[in-house]
Structure formats: structure tokens, C-alpha cells
Residue, then its C-alpha position, 0 to 999 in steps of 0.5 A: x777740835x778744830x777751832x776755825x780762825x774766824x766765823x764769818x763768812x768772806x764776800x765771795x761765800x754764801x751759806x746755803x743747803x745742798x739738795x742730794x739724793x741722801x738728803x740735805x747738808x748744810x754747805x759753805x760755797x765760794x768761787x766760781x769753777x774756772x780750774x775746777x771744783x773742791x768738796x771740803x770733808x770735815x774731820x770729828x767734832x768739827x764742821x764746814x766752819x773749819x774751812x772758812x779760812x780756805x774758801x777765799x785764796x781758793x775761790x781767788x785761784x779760780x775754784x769752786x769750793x764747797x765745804x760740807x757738814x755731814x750727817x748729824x753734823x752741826x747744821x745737817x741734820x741725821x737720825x738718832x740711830x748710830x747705824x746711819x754714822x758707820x764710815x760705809x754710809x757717810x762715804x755714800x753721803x759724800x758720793x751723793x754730794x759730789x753727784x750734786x754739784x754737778x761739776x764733773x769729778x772734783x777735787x776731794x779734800x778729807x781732814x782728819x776723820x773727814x780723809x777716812x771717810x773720803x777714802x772709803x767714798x775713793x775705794x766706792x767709786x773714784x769716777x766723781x773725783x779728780x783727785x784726792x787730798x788726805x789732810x792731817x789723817x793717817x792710815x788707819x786708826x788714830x794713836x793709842x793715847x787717842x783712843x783711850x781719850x776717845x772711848x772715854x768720850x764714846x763711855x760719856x756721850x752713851x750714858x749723857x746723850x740727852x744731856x750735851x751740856x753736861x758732856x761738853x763742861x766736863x770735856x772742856x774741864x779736861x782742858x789743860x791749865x795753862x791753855x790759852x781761853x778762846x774768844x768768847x765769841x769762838x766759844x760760844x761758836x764750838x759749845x754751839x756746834x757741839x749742842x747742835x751735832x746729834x750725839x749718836x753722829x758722834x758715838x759712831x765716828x768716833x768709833x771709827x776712829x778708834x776702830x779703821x782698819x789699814x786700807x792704804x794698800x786698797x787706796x794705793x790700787x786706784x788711779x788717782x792723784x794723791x796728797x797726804x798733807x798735815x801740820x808739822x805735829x799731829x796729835x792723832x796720827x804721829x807726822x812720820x806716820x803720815x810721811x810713810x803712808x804717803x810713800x806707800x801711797x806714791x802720793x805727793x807730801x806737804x807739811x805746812x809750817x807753823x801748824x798742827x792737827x788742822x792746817x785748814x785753820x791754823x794757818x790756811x793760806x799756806x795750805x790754800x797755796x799747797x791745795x792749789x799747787x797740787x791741783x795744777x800739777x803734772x799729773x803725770x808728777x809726785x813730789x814732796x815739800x817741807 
């Protein structure tokens, strides 16, 4: 899970609820539009606080950014129906949210399971974006050793969904022995987030997951500006994998040093900087950093 590098809000961001014609989501929104407007898509398990590190440096390089929680998300809230959390209609959510900001096409950022979800939004309707950035997320299902780990979570959540606490001690027990304890603030902050997601939300993207199909073809058809970005190890989606999606995509490549499966948070200023680089490139050019 993503584990943001701190919880509180800079100056320049606000908390608030955004209205939609899909109902309401908790957002984070700093900057103001001078260059444009970003829509940050978290990934599974996590929330909006996963970006708080962005929100900043992209506000300072004049964006409006606004980080989401979807549906049945830790602050938004969602149905008690594993219908309402299918990758189809999370990418309607996100579609109604871009709509919303009323901001002309934005600048759509998915990580993890947030990129499935942003891509399948992508092959629904690429009019409300500017461009799109596929973070830490790969081109189809997440690796064999993950989905064994995640049906394992799906088994656990079907039989205890009234019973979050007990599914988060028991997945926290499965921590390895030498892994270095969060703050307890940061602690308190993820069991909170896990308490306040609705079960079923999890159930259904985590099935995703484990179940998407390749659609990189599909996507490479659209006409639109492209980023594959990640960490230089990855636990979902091995690093070549997504090195050879973005070719097939003819997007451009980052890979952000000193971090892992989310850049967002482990190291946030060199993903800011490789977001903003990338926003104001030549459209007409693609390339690669490492």
C-alpha cells in the first residue's frame, strides 16, 4: 500500500468535496490553472493522500491539481454492492470528475490501479483529456505472486467485511519481520483509511486486478499524449514490463530513481518534476529518462 510521506495538507491546498453528476468525492486541490489542470487517480488501498507530496511543486509549476478518492474510497463514499466497483464504472466516476472541474481537457494521472482505471476512462472518451500518465501500472493484470496475494485478501474481505479490523491485524500480521514500523501517526492514519474504505469497493478492484485483460493495443489507437512512469522496482508489475508497454504505447518513459511501486510518495519531487517536463513538452515529441 502507498504510505504518503506526510498527512498534512501544504498552504496552498484545500480539502473539500467535489460535486458530480456520479455523486460526490472527497478531493485534495492545490495551484491555480496557469499551464493547465491534473486529476490524480489513486491506486488499490490507497487514497488522494497518496499525492499530498505532489501537490505542492505542481501547484508552484503553475497547475491546478486535484487529487480524488474514488468511490467507496476512504473519505467518498459508495454502495454496499460489488457491482458499483467494475473498472467500466469507476472510469464513468472519473469521466463525471473531469467534467466537473470545468477546466477544458486535464491532465490525467492513474497509479497503480488508478492507470487501469484511468485508461479504461481513456478508451470511453479521450476529449476531456489532455494527456495521460500511466504510473507504476502495467498492461494488464498485476503478476502471478500478486494475485495469489490478492485473492487471498478478496477470500479474507468476502467472509469478514463486517469485520475490517480483524482483516486489517491479520494482513498487517503478514508484514515481514525486519520491516521497519511506521510512525504512529502514519499508522493510525492507513488502519483509519482501511476502516473507512467500504469492503465491497475493495472486493471489486481488487478483482480487477487480478483479472484485466491487455488493452495496450486499444490505448496505443488513441490520439493522445502518453507516460508510462514508475519506480525503479515494482512489485505489481515487473520494471521491463512496463518499459515494454510504453514502446507499444510510443509513449514517453521515466523511471524515478530511489523509489518503488509509488514514486508519488517515495520520492515526490523528482516525479513532480518528470509530470511537469512531460506537460510541457512538444507534443509532437516522446522520449525516455532513466
Amino acid at each position: 500500500m502507498s504510505k504518503p510521506p506526510r498527512l498534512t495538507l501544504p498552504p496552498v491546498a484545500r480539502a473539500y468535496r467535489l460535486g458530480t453528476a456520479r455523486g460526490e468525492f472527497a478531493v485534495h486541490e492545490a495551484g491555480e490553472p496557469l499551464n493547465g489542470t491534473a486529476l490524480l487517480v489513486p491506486g488499490f488501498t490507497g487514497s488522494k493522500e497518496d499525492f499530498i507530496g505532489l501537490l505542492e511543486p505542481l501547484a508552484a509549476a503553475g497547475y491546478r491539481v486535484v487529487a480524488v478518492d474514488g468511490r467507496g474510497q476512504y473519505e467518498s463514499p459508495g454502495p454496499r454492492d460489488e457491482a458499483a466497483y467494475g473498472c467500466e464504472e469507476l472510469a464513468r466516476d472519473l469521466l463525471a470528475q473531469a467534467e466537473a472541474l470545468d477546466a477544458g481537457p486535464v491532465h490525467l494521472v492513474g497509479h497503480s490501479l488508478g492507470g487501469l482505471i484511468s485508461r479504461a476512462a481513456v478508451l470511453r472518451d479521450a476529449a476531456p483529456f489532455a494527456s495521460l500518465t500511466l504510473m507504476s501500472s502495467g498492461p494488464a493484470a498485476i503478476n502471478e505472486h500478486q494475485q495469489a496475494r490478492t485473492k487471498l485478501l478478496i477470500a479474507a474481505l468476502e467472509t469478514l467485511r463486517d469485520d475490517m479490523a480483524a482483516v486489517w491485524d491479520a494482513m498487517r500480521a503478514q508484514d515481514p519481520p525486519n520491516a521497519a514500523p511506521d510512525a504512529p501517526e502514519l499508522a493510525g492514519f492507513l488502519r483509519e483509511r482501511w476502516l473507512a474504505t467500504v469492503p465491497e469497493q475493495l472486493i471489486g478492484t481488487g478483482r480487477v486486478l487480478i483479472s484485466e485483460p491487455d488493452r495496450v493495443a486499444e490505448l496505443a489507437e488513441v490520439p493522445l499524449r502518453k507516460l508510462v512512469l514508475s519506480g525503479e522496482v515494482d512489485y505489481a508489475w515487473p520494471v521491463p514490463l512496463m518499459d515494454e508497454m510504453a514502446r507499444r504505447l510510443r509513449a514517453a518513459r521515466v523511471v524515478v530513481e530511489d523509489a518503488e511501486h509509488s514514486p508519488n510518495a517515495e520520492n515526490p519531487q523528482v516525479t513532480a518534476g518528470a509530470l511537469v517536463a512531460f506537460w510541457g513538452a512538444d507534443p509532437a515529441g516522446t522520449g525516455s529518462s532513466r
